[in-house]
N, C-alpha and C positions, 0 to 999 in steps of 0.2 A: 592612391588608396590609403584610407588612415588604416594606420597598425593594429592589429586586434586587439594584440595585449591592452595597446592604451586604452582601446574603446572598453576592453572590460574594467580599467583600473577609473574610467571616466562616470560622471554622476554627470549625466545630461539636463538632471532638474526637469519640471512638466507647466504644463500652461492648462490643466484641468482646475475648478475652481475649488474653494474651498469646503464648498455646500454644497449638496446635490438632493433634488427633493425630486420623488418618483409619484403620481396621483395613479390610481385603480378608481376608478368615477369621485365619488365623493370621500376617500378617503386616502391620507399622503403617509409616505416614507418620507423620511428624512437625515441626509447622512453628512456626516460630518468627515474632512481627508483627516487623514493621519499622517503625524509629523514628530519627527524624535531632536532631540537635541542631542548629536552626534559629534564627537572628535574630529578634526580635522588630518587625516593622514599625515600630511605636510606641516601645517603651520602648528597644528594641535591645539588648535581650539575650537571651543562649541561653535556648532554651526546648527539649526533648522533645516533638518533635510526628511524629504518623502522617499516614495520607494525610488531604488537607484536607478534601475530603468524596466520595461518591462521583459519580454519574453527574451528580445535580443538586444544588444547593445545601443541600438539607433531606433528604438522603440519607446516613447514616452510612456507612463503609468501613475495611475496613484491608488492608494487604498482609503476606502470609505468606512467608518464604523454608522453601524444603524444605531440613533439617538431621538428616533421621535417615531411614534407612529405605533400602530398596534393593529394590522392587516387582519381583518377576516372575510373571507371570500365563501361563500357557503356554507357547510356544517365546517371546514378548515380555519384552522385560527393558527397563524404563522406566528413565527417566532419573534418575541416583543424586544425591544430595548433591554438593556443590561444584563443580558446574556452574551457578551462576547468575546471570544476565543482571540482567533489571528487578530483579526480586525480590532480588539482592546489594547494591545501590547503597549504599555506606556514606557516612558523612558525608563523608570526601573525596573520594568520587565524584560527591556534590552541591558541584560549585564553585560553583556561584550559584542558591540556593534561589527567587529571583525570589519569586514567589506560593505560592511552594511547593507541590509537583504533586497535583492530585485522580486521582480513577482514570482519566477518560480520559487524564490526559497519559500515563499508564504506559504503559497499554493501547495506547495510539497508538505511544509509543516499543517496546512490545512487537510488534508489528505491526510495525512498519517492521525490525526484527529476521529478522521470517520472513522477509519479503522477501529483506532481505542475506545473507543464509545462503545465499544459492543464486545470488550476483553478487560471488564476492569473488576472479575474475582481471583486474577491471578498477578503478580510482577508480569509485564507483558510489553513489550519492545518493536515498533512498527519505522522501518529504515526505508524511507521509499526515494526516488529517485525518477526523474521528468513525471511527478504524477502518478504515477503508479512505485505498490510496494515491490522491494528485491527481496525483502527479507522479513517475514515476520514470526517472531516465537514469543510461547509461553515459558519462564521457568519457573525453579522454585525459591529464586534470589534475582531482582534487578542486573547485576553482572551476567548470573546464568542467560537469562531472558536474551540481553544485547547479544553475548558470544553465540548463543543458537543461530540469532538471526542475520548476523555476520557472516557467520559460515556457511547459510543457507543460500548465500551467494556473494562471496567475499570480493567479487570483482567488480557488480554493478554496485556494491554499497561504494565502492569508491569516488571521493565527493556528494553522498549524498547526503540527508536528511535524518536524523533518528531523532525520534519523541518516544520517552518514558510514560507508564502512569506511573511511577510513584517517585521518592525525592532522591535524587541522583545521591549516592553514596562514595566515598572514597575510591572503592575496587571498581565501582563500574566508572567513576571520570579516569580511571588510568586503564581498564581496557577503552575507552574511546579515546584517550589523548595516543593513543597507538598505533590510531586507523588516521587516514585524512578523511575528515568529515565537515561539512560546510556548515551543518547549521545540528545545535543541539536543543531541542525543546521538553519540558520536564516541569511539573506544578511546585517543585522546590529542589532546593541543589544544601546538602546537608554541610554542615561545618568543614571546609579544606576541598571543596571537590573546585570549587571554582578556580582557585590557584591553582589546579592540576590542568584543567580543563584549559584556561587561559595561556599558558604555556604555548597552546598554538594560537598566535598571534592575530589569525583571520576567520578564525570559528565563532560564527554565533551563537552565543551564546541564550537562551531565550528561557523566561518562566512565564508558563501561563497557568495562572492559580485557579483557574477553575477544570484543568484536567481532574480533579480530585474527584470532581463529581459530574463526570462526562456521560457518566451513564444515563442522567437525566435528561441527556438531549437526544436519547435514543428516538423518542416518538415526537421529538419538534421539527416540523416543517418550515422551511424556508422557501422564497422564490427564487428558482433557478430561469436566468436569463441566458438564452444564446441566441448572440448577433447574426447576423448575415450580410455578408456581402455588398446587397444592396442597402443597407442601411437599417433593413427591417430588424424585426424582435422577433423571436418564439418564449414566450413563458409558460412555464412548468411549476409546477408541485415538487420537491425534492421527493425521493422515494421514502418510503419506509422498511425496516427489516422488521417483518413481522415472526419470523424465526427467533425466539427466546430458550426453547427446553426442547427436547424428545417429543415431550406430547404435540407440538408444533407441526412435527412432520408427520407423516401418512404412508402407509407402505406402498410400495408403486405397484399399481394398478388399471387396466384397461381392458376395455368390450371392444373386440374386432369381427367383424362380422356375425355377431350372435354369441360372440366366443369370450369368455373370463379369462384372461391371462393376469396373473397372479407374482410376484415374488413369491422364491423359497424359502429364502434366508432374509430376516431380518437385521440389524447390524448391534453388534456386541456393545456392552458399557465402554470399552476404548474408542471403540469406532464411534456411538453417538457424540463423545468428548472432539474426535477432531474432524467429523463432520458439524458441529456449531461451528465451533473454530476457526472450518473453512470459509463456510456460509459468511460467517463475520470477515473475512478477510476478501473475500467476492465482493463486499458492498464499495471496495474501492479499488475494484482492478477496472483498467480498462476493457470494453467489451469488442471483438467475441471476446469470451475470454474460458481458459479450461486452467483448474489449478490442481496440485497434488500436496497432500498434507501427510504429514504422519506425528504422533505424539507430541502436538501441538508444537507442528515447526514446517514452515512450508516449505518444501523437499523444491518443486517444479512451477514457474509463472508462468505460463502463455497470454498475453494480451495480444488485444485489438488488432485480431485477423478477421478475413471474411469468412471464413468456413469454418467452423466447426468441428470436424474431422483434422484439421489443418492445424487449428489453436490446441487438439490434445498431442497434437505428433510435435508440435512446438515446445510446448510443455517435457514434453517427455526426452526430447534433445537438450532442451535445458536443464531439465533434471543429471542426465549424465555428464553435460561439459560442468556444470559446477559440481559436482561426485569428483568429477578426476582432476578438479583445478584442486579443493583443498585436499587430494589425498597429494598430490603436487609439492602442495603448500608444507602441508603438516609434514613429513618426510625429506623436503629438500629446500626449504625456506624461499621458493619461488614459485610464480605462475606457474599453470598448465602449458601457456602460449610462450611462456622464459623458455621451457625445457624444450619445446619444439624447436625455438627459434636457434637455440643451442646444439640442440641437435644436427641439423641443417647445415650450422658449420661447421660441422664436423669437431664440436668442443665439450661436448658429452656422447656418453654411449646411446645407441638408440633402445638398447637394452631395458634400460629406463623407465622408457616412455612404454614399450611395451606390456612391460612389468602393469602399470597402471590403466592399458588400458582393456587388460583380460582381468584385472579387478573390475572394475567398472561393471563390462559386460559381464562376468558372474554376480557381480551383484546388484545388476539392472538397474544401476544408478542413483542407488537406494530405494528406490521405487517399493519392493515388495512390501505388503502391509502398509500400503496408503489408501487415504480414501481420495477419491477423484470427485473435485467439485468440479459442476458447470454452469455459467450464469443466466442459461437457456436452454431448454430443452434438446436432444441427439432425434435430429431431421431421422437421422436413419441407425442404424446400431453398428457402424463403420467407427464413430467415435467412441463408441464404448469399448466395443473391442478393439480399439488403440490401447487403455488403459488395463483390461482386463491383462494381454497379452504381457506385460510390466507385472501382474502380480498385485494389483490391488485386490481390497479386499470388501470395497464397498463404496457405492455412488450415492450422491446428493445430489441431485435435477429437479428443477420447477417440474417437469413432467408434461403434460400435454400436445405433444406432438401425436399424428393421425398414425405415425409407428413405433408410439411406445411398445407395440407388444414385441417387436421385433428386439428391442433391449430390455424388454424383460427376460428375453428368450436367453437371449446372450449372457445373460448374468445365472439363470436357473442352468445353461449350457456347461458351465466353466466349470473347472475343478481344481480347486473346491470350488464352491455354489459363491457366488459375489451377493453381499447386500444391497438394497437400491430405495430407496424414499423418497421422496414427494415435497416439494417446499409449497408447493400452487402458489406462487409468486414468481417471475422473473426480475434477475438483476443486473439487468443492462447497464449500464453507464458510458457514455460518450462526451 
């Protein structure tokens, strides 16, 4: 059996071609592979090389930029040529080829894209990791932004992913040359950050200059392809996030047997801030999926469960093991899981560990005064009152399910009264 390590230190190269041209009846895509002229680890010189390998080590891969074509498929008209993000990155957009990126790192940088496309009037910081985010906040400075989203789970950001919108500044390359991070993306890196930043010898380093103006690919469609097993295709339309403002959303509302069930509570100027927020942050979690936000910092992830009910009780155990990792942290310069594991041998007090985790539980894991997003409608009001029960203080659901009255009931029940809105869109992703 060959060695891991080697196979991840290994560039397998691909036998994919260099053109790839797609027809919709009478009308072609056309893509070009992408290829950087990279360092040689060893010998240290340039070499021509495509992506490293794909998902796992013994997995061939290349990336294609779109360079011809101009799709319209009914009243849709997809996204044209010279608009391109990952797929553009040219050789001096790879400042520091590090390990040089396989397809999750793209992917990941691609991801954390969707996200920032729909957070670009504040500094705003998206760390995601296999695909979905660990960590996303708003601040009121690029460093703030990162340190929120860091802390927001300080354990799966490790090796992952962080994309800035705005030009990476001195303070925030030295709180990330602090963290191990694999890949840095940002539409510019300001005078001395790169020197900071390069320090760590295997970080890529990445600018792509049209984060600046990400906002504009909010309403462009692309074709999303997924393979199958036998060989087949499913083609799709990428979604859209039709959620922009307050007036967007709709009070939650439903007729049950003849019957108006109504919300009581509408949701406060705070709460409409970090339900968009969330909304925006939902457009790249995996589905099911239940998340919790609070002053634009996401407290709780739950992805890609089968139930519903299930995804918010996930959520909400994640919100508490990251609550007691960094009170952990911040207090004794280690993991949640160092101190247990210390504990255990009998090489710390368990006193401790105690101590943090009757904090936690009185402070429900930060939980209180968050708003509870979910990317589908609550089948029944078992998942709401998952969340209410935590002390939120207001929901964001497409709505439509045959017992929303049953969560609206649950929300007019609670005390205080919980807010609840309307997206009339679902945000699935798979």
């Amino acid at each position: 059996m060959k060695d891991m390590k080697e196979m991840y230190r290994t560039i397998i190269g691909d036998h994919f071609p260099p053109s790839l041209s797609i027809s919709f009846g009478d009308q072609t895509l056309v893509y070009r592979k992408k290829t950087w002229k990279i360092r040689n680890e060893k010998t240290g010189e340039l070499e021509e090389r495509g992506l490293r390998y794909g998902e796992n080590p013994d997995q061939e891969a290349a990336l294609y930029e779109l360079v011809n074509g101009n799709l319209v498929l009914g009243d849709c008209t997809f996204i044209a040529p010279g608009n391109g993000l990952v797929s553009s990155i040219s050789d001096t957009d790879m400042i520091q080829a590090g390990k040089h990126p396989g397809k999750i790192n793209l992917t990941d940088v691609d991801n954390s894209l969707n996200i920032l496309k729909f957070l670009s009037e504040r500094p705003a910081t998206v760390i995601v990791k296999h695909n979905n985010p660990c960590g996303v906040a708003y601040g009121n400075s690029l460093e703030e932004a990162f340190t929120k989203a860091l802390r927001a789970d300080r354990v799966a950001a490790f090796g992952g992913c962080v994309s800035f919108n705005r030009p990476v500044d001195k303070a925030t390359a030295e709180a990330v040359s602090r963290q191990y991070i694999e890949v840095v993306c940002a539409p510019e890196y300001e005078e001395g950050s790169v020197a900071i930043l390069s320090q760590r010898k295997n970080l890529r380093i990445i600018q792509i200059r049209q984060i600046d103006r990400l906002s504009a690919y909010w309403d462009m469609r692309f074709v999303d392809f997924k393979s199958l097993i036998d060989g087949g295709i499913i083609v799709q339309q990428s979604p859209i996030n039709k959620i922009r403002t307050k007036e967007d959303l709709r009070p939650a509302e439903c007729v049950y047997k003849g019957k108006t069930y109504r919300i009581d509570r509408l949701p406060d100027d705070r709460e409409y801030e970090d339900i968009l927020f969330g909304w925006s942050v939902e457009q790249g979690v995996t589905s099911n999926s239940v998340i919790y936000v609070k002053d634009g910092v996401t407290i709780g992830i739950g992805t890609g469960e089968q139930d519903r009910v299930g995804v918010a009780e996930i959520a909400v155990y994640k919100a508490y093991t990251k609550y007691a990792d960094i009170i952990c942290y911040d207090r004794f310069g280690i993991s949640y899981k160092e101190l247990g594991l210390a504990v255990s041998k009998g090489e710390r007090n368990d006193a401790e560990r105690r101590e943090i985790d009757q904090k936690v539980e009185l402070d429900r894991g930060g939980l209180p005064g968050s708003v509870m997003v979910s990317d589908a409608f609550f089948p029944f009001r078992d998942g709401v009152d998952v969340g209410i029960r935590q002390g939120i203080t207001a929901i964001v659901q497409p709505g439509g399910s045959l017992r929303d009255w049953e969560s609206i009931q649950a929300c007019n029940e609670a005390d205080p009264k919980v807010a609840m809105v309307y997206t009339g869109q679902r945000a699935f992703r798979h």
